[in-house]
LUMMARLO-672551 format. One line per field, with one value per residue (C-alpha): residue in three letters; chain; x, y, z. Coordinates in steps of 0.2 Angstrom, whole numbers. Example, Ala and Ser with C-alpha at 12.3 -4.5 7.8 and 13.67 -1.06 7.14 Angstrom:
2
type: ALA;SER
mol: A;A
px: 62;68
py: -22;-5
pz: 39;36
//
This chain:
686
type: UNK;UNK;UNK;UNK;UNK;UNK;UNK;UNK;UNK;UNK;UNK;UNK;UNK;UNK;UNK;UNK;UNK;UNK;UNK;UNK;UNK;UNK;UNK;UNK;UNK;UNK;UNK;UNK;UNK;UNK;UNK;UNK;UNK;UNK;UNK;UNK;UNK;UNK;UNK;UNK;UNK;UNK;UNK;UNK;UNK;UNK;UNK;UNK;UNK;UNK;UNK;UNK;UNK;UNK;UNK;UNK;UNK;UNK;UNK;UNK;UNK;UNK;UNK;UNK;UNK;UNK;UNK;UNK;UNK;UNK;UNK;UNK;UNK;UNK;UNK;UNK;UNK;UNK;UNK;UNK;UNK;UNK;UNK;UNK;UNK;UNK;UNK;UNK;UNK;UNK;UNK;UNK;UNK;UNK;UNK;UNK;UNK;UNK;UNK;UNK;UNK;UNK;UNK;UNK;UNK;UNK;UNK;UNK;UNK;UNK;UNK;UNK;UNK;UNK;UNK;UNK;UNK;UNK;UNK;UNK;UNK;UNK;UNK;UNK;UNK;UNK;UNK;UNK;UNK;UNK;UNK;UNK;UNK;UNK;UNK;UNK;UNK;UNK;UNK;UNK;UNK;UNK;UNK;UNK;UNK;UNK;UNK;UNK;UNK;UNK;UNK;UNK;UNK;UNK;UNK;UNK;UNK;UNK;UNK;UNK;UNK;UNK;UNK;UNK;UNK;UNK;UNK;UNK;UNK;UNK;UNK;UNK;UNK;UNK;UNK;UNK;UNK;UNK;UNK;UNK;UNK;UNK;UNK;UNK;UNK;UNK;UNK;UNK;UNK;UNK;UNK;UNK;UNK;UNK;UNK;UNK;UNK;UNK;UNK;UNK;UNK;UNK;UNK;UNK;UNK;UNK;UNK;UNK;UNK;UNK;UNK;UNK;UNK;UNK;UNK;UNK;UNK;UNK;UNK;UNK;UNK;UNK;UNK;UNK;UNK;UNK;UNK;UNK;UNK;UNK;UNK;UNK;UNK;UNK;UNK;UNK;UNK;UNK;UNK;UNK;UNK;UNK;UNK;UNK;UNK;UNK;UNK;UNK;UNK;UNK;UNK;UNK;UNK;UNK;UNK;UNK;UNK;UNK;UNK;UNK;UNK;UNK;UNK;UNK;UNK;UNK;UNK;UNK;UNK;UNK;UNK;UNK;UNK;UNK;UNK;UNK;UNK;UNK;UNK;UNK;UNK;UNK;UNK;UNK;UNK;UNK;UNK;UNK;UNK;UNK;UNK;UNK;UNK;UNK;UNK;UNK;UNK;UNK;UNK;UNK;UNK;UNK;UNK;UNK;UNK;UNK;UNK;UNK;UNK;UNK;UNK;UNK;UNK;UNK;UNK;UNK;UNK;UNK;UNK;UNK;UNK;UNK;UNK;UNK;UNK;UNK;UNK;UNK;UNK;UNK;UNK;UNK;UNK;UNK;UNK;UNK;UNK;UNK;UNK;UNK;UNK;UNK;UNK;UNK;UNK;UNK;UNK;UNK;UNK;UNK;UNK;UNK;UNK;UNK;UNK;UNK;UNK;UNK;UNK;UNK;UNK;UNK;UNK;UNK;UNK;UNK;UNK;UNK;UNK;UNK;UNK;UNK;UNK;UNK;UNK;UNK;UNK;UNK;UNK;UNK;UNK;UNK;UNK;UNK;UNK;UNK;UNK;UNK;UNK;UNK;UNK;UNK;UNK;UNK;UNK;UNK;UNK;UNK;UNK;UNK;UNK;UNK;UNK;UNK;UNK;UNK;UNK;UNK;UNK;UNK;UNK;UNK;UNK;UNK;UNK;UNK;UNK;UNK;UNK;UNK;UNK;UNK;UNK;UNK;UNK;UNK;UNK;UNK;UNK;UNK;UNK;UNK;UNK;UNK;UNK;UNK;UNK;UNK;UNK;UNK;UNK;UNK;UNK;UNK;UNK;UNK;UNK;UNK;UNK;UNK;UNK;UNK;UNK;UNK;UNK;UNK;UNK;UNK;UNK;UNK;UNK;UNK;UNK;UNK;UNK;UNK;UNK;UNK;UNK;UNK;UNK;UNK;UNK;UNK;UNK;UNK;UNK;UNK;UNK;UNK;UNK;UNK;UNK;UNK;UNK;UNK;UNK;UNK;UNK;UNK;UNK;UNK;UNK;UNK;UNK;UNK;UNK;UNK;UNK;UNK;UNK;UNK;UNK;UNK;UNK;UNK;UNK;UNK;UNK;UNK;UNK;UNK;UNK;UNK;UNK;UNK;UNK;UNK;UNK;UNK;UNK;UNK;UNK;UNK;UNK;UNK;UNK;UNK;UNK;UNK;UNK;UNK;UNK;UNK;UNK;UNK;UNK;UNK;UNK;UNK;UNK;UNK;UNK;UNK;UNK;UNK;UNK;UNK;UNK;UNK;UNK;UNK;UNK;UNK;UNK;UNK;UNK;UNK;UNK;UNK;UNK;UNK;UNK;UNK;UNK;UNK;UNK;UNK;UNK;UNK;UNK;UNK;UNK;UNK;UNK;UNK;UNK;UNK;UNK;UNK;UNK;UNK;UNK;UNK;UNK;UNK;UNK;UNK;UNK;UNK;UNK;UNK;UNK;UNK;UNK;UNK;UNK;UNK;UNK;UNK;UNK;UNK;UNK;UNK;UNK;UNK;UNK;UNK;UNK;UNK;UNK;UNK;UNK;UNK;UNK;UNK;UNK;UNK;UNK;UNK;UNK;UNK;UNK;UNK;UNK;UNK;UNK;UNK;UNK;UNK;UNK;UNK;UNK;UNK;UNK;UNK;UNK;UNK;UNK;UNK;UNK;UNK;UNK;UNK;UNK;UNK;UNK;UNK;UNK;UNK;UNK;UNK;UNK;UNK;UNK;UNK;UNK;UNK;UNK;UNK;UNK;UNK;UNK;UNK;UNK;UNK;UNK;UNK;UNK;UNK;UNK;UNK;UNK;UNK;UNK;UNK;UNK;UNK;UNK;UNK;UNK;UNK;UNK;UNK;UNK;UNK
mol: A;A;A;A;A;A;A;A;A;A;A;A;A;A;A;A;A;A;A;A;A;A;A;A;A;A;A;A;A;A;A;A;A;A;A;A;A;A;A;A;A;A;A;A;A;A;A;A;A;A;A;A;A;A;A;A;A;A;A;A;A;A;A;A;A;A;A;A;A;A;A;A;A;A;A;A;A;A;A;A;A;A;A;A;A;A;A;A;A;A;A;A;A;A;A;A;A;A;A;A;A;A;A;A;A;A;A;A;A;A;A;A;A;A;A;A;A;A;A;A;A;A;A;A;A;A;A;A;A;A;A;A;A;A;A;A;A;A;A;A;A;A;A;A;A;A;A;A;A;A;A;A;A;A;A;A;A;A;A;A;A;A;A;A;A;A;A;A;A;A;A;A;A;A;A;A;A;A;A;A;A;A;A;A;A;A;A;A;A;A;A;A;A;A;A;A;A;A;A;A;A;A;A;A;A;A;A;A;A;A;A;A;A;A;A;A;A;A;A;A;A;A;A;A;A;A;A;A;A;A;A;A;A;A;A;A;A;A;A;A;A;A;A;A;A;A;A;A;A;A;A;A;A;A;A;A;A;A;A;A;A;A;A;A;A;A;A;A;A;A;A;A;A;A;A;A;A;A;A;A;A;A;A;A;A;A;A;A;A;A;A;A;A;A;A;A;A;A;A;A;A;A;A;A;A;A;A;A;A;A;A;A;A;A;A;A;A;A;A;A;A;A;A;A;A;A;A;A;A;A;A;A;A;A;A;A;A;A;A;A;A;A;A;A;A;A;A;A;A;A;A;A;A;A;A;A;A;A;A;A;A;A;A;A;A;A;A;A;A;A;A;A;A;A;A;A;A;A;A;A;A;A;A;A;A;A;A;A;A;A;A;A;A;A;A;A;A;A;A;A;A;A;A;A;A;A;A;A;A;A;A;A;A;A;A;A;A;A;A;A;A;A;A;A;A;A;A;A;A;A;A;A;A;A;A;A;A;A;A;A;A;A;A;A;A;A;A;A;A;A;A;A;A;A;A;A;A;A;A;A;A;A;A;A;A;A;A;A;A;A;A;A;A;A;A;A;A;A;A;A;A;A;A;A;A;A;A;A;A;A;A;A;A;A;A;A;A;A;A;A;A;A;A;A;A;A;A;A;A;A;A;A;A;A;A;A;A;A;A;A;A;A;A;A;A;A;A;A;A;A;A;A;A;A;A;A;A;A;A;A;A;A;A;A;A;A;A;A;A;A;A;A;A;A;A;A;A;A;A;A;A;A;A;A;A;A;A;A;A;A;A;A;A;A;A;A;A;A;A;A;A;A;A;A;A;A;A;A;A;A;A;A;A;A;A;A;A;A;A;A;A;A;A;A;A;A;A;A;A;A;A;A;A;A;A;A;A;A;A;A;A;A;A;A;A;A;A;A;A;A;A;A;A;A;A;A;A;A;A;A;A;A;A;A;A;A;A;A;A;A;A;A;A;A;A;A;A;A;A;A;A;A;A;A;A;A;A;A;A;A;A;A;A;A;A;A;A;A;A;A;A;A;A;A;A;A
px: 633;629;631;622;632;632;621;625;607;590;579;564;573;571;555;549;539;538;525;505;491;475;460;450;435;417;429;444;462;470;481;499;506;525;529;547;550;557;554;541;525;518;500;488;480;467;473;489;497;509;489;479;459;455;438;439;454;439;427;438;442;425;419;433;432;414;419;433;419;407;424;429;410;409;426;419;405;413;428;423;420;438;444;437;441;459;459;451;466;479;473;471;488;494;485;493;510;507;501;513;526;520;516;495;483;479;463;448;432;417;399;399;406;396;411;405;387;396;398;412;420;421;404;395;405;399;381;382;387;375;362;373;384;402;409;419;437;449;456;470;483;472;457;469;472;455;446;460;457;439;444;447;434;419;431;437;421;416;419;427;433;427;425;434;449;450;445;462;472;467;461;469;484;486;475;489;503;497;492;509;517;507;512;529;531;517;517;530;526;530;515;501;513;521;504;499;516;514;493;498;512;505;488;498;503;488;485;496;490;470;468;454;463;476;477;476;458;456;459;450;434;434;439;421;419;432;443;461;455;449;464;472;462;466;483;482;474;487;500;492;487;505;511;502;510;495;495;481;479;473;455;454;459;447;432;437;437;424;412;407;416;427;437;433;425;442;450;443;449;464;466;460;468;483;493;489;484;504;505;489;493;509;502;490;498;505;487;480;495;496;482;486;500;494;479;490;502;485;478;494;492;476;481;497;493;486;487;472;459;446;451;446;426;426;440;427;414;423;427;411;405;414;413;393;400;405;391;379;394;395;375;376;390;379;364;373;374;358;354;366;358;339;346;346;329;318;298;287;278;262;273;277;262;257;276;272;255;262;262;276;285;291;299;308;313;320;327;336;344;347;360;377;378;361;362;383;374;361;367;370;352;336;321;312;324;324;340;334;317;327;336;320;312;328;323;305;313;324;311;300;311;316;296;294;310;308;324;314;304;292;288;274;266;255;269;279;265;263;281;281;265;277;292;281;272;290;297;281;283;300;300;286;296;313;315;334;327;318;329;340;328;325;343;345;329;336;354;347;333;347;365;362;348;352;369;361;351;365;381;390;376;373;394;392;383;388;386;397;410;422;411;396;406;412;393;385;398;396;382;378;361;365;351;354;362;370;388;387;383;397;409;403;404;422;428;425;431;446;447;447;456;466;473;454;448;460;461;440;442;457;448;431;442;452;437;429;444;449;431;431;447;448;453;445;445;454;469;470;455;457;444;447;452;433;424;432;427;411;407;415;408;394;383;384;379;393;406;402;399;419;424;417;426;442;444;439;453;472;476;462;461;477;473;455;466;475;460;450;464;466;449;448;461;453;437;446;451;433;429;441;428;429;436;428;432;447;439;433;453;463;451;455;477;474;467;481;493;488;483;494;499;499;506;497;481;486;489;471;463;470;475;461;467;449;453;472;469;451;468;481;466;463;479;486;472;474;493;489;474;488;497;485;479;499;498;484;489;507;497;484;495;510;507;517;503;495;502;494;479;478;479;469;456;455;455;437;426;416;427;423;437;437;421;428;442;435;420;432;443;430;417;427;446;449;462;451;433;422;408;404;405;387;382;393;385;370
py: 596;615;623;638;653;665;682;696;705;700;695;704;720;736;739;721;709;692;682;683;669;680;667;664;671;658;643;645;640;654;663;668;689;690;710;712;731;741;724;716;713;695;698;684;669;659;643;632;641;623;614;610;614;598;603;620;613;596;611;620;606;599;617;619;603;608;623;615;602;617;627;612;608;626;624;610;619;635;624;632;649;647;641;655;669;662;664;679;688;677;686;702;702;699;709;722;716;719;737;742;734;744;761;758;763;745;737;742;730;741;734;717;703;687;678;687;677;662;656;655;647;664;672;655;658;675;669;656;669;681;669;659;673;672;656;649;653;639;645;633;623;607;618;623;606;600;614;609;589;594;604;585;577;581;578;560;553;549;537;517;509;510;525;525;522;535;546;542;539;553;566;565;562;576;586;585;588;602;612;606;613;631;633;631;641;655;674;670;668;649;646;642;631;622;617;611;602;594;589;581;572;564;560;552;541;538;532;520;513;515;510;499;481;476;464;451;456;458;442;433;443;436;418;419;399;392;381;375;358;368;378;362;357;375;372;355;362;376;365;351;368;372;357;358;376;387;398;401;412;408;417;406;389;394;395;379;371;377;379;396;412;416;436;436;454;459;452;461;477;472;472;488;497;508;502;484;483;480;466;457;463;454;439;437;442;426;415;412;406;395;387;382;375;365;360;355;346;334;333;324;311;306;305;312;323;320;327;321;322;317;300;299;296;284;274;275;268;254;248;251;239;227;227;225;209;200;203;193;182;177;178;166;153;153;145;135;118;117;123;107;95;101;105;83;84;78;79;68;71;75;88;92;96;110;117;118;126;141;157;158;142;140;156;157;138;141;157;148;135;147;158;152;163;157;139;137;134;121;112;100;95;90;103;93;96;110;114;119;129;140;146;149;157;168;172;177;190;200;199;207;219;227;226;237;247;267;268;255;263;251;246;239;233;220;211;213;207;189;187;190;179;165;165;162;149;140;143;134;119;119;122;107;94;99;105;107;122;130;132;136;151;156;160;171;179;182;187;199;207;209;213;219;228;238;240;247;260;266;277;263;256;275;274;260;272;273;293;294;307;313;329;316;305;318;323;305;300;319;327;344;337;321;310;306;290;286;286;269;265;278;270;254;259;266;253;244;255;253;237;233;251;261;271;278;279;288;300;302;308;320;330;331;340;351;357;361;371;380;388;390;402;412;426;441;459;466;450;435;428;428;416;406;388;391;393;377;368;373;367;353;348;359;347;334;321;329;324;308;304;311;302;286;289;294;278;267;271;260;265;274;277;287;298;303;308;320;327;330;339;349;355;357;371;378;378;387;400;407;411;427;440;453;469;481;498;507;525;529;525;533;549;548;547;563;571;564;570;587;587;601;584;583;599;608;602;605;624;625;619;634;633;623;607;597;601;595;579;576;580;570;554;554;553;541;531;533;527;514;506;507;498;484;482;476;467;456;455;447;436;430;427;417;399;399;409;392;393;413;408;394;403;417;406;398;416;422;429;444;455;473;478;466;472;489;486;478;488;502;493;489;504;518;520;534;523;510;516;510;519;539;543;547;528;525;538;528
pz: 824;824;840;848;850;866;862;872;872;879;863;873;878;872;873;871;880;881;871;878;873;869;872;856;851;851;859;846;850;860;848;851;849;852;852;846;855;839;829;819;829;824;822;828;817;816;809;809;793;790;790;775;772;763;761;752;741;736;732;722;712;708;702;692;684;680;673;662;655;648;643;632;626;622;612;602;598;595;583;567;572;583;565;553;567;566;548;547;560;548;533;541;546;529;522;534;531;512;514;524;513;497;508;504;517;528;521;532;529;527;534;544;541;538;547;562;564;565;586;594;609;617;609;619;634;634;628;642;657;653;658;672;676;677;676;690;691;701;717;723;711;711;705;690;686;689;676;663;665;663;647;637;644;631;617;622;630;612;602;604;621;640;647;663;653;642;654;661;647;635;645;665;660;645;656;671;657;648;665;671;658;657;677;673;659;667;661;645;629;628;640;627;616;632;634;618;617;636;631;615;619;636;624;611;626;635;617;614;632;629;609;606;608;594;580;589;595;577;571;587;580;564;570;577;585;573;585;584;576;558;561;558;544;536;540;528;516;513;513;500;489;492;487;471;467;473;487;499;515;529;525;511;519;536;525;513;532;539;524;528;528;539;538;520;523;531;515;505;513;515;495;495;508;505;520;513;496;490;498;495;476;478;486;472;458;451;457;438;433;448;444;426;431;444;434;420;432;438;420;414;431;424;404;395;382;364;347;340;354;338;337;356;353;337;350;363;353;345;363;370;355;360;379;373;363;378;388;375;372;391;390;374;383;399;390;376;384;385;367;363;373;365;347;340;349;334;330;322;310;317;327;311;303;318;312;295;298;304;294;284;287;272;268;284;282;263;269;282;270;259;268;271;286;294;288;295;311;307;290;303;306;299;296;310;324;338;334;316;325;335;319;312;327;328;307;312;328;314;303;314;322;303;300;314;314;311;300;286;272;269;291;291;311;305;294;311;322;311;312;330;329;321;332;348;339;335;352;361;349;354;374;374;366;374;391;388;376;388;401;388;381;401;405;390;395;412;409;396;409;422;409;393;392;407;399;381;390;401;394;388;376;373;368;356;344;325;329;343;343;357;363;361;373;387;386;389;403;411;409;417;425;430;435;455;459;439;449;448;428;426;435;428;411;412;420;406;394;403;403;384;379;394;386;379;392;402;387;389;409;403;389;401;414;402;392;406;413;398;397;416;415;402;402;403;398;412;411;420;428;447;451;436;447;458;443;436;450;452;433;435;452;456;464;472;460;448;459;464;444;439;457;450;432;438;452;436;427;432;448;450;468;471;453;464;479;470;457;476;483;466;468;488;485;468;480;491;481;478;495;493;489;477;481;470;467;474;471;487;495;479;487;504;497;488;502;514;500;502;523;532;544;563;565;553;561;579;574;565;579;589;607;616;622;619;601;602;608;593;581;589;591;574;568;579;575;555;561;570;560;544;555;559;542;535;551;547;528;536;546;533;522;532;531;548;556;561;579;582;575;586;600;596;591;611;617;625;611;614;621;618;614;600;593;595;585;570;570;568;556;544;547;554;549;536;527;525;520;504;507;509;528;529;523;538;552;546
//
């Protein structure tokens, strides 16, 4: 602890007097005057000088900050004149470097400059107080700070994200750095760089604190209302693709899912963007040969391959023949007992004598006994049984069809209307003297109504044709207009097929699917058709009734149900894979590469703009943005493209929607970032 010395003198003496309180003047504090003698004489004031005067130093500061707010919007305005001024003294002084170098006269412009019309900061400042009068200069520390804050503000108020924040983050916070720095380094030549360093490297901060959201926000934008649970189904459906040797992303799968699109525009500039295209390119790159292989891999489920695909429709036919054989066959057994309980039935002769009057009796009877085929059945029994009428009724029906037929040279529809005339004539003679015979004649009647004909009109009578060839087949089992509801004849039809030849039929649904495919994916004068497997399914299974026909077909065939299971998740994915939208042209982004190929970069910028800070920070903005959106962009391509994704993705898609900071960031992803533009930048002022 100090102590006090002795002093051997009288601090008043010599002259001295001892300290006096002079009253204040209007009721101010009394003041104090100490009078030294020989020594310094303490003159009187009229405030506490260890006190603050808030109020003069709040005023200060508000009126500089005004006057740093229409310095910087004057800077902004003056930024080309600042810029072709700066150039101008740049070439003038080499200019002046050369002359003097080579001992020529320096270069003296005669008249006026164009360059000179052109505003500057100062030239508006100038402007401005010859109107206003001198603009206001600060007068305390705060003030200084205050008017260089002010300084940023008209050139971060624009633009993307709230306001109070970037007030705080991209111009306080430089504003307070760069006049910080300018005090420090006050009266050297290091002050105006200190205070370009300070500003940009504090805004370059406030950046990385203020930037409109992140890819997350991204990602929850274009999820629009999708929830966890289509995530889910996305998430399956990648994974069946997968398993079938095709890769989706996560665009892709979301919009299969939730049958519209979701982020599909965000795809599409993700192929096109530099800082993404690679890997899209990469990610997509082996997709045509993907799908061959995994439509190949299903083809041979169904069907193994064959070396004469001909041989298919004439196989086809044959069977579709026959299966028509065992429908009359089962039609034929149905009503035969009762044909042999009527056939020993006899008339008598006056029964007779109605028989025999019929037109052309005779020749049907003698044509009867005469052919070994006809009369097998009935050499049996006399003429005068109804055994022996049915065989002739039966003679009079061909007799009339080939009367009438379109293929017979010499038809003639009278000579098929009296054999019609005959046959009924018979059959009533017949059904009145055996009952057996006409319930015999109603159950072929029926059957036929209800069975056959249905079955002759429909594709499989349609096979049974002497014309039939394979395309002839694949086009009357799958027609490209199907009529609504004809699932079910198809599947009945094939399942018949299938029946009597597998191996046919199985064949058929193969070659329908693999023609259709090897026109679908051809490829096309650029290389390998991209979009080859959706243009596939949409031919094969465009509509509605399309699918439900080659459903029907495929669950006909031997285990027919597990071979659908794996055709449906075939096409799901190759579905999928045309909701990826085209990219189109990459002119607009190999443009912007050029021009940042040849930009001076950050530093190069931060000098053209000279030395007001409002102009450093628009620089340093930009090109943190252009950064960071690069970075975003590979970002979302990672995500889009992981199938592990599915746990972000979930729980971005449960996060609030609508968040401006969101729509800030997507709106400038897709409209504003330089990197990834398609269209001129006044298409996107408007």
């Amino acid at each position: 602890m100090p102590t006090l010395e002795p002093v051997d003198h009288d601090p008043f003496a010599s002259g001295g007097s001892a300290p006096q309180l002079v009253p204040g003047e209007a009721g101010a504090p009394s003041r104090l005057i100490m009078d030294m003698g020989g020594g310094p004489k303490l003159e009187p004031v009229d405030h506490d000088p260890f006190a603050t005067d808030y109020k003069a130093t709040a005023k200060d500061v508000v009126k500089s900050a005004g006057t740093g707010v229409v310095r910087g919007t004057l800077g902004i305005g003056g930024l080309v004149g600042d810029l072709t001024d700066l150039g101008a003294k740049g070439i003038k002084k080499a200019t002046d470097f050369i002359s003097e170098q080579v001992g020529a006269e320096p270069y003296q412009p005669s008249g006026k400059s164009v360059l000179e019309n052109i505003p500057t900061s100062g030239s508006l400042t100038k402007n401005l107080e010859s109107v206003t009068g001198e603009l206001y200069k600060p007068q305390t520390t705060a003030g200084h700070y205050a008017e260089t804050i002010g300084e940023f503000l008209p050139a971060t108020i624009a633009g993307p994200g709230g306001v109070a924040r970037k007030v705080g983050m991209q111009a306080v916070i430089p504003g307070a750095a760069s006049e910080a720095a300018g005090q420090a380094t006050q009266g050297t030549a290091l002050e105006p760089y200190a205070r370009a360093a300070a500003g940009i490297g504090a805004g370059l901060g406030g950046a990385l604190v203020s930037r409109p959201g992140n890819t997350a926000q991204a990602l929850r934008s274009q999820l629009g209302d999708i929830s966890p649970a289509i995530v889910d189904d996305a998430r399956s459906l990648m994974q069946t693709a997968q398993a079938k040797g095709i890769k989706l992303t996560w665009t892709e799968a979301l919009s299969q899912a939730a049958g519209r699109p979701v982020g599909s525009d965000t795809m599409r500039i993700l192929e096109s963007a530099p800082a993404s295209r690679t890997r899209m390119q990469e990610f997509y790159a082996d997709r045509p040969q993907q799908v061959d292989q995994a439509a190949l891999n299903e083809f041979s489920q169904v069907a193994p391959g064959t070396r004469t695909p001909s041989q298919i429709g004439p196989q086809i036919r044959d069977t579709a023949n026959e299966s028509v054989g065992d429908v009359r066959k089962a039609i034929n057994n149905a009503a035969e007992p009762y044909y042999q309980a009527a056939e020993g039935v006899l008339l008598t002769p006056a029964e007779m004598t109605h028989v025999k009057s019929i037109p052309g009796w005779t020749e049907a009877r003698d044509a009867v006994r005469k052919s070994p085929q006809l009369n097998s059945y009935v050499s049996h029994l006399p003429d005068n049984s109804v055994g022996f009428l049915n065989e002739v009724k039966k003679y009079f029906d061909q007799q009339g069809k080939n009367a009438s037929s379109k293929f017979n040279q010499g038809a003639n529809q009278q000579v098929a209307a009296i054999h019609s005339k005959a046959a009924e004539a018979v059959k009533q003679i017949a059904e009145l003297k055996s009952p057996d015979y006409a319930v015999a004649l109603g159950i072929q009647q029926q059957a036929r109504q209800q069975y056959l004909e249905p079955l002759l009109q429909g594709p499989l009578g349609r096979l049974a044709k002497k014309d039939v060839t394979t395309q002839r087949a694949i086009d009357t089992l799958f027609p490209t207009s199907p009529l609504p509801n004809s699932h079910n004849e198809i599947g009945d039809a094939v399942s018949r097929l299938a029946a009597k030849n597998p191996g046919a039929a199985t064949q058929l649904v193969r070659a329908h699917m693999e023609s259709v495919f090897n026109e679908a994916t051809k490829n096309l004068q650029g290389g390998p058709n991209q979009f080859g497997g959706a243009k596939f399914a949409n031919k094969l299974v465009g509509n509605i009734q399309q699918r439900a026909n080659l459903q029907a077909a495929v669950e006909a065939l031997p285990n027919g149900k597990h071979l659908w299971q794996g055709v449906d998740n075939f096409l799901e994915a190759a579905e999928a894979t045309g909701t990826r939208q085209a990219k189109g042209s990459l002119t607009a982004f190999n443009a912007q590469e050029l021009k940042a190929m040849s930009g001076s970069g950050l530093v190069g910028e931060a000098v053209k703009t000279g030395l007001s800070p409002g102009k450093w920070w628009s620089v340093v903005n930009d090109k943190w943005s252009q950064w960071k959106l690069g970075s975003n962009l590979d970002e979302l391509a990672r995500i889009f493209t992981d199938p592990k994704s599915a746990p972000v993705l979930k729980r971005i898609a449960g996060m609030p929607k609508g968040s401006r900071e969101a729509q800030y960031l997507v709106s400038r992803l897709i409209l504003q970032g330089e990197n990834a533009a398609v269209q001129p930048r006044e298409a996107r002022g408007q």
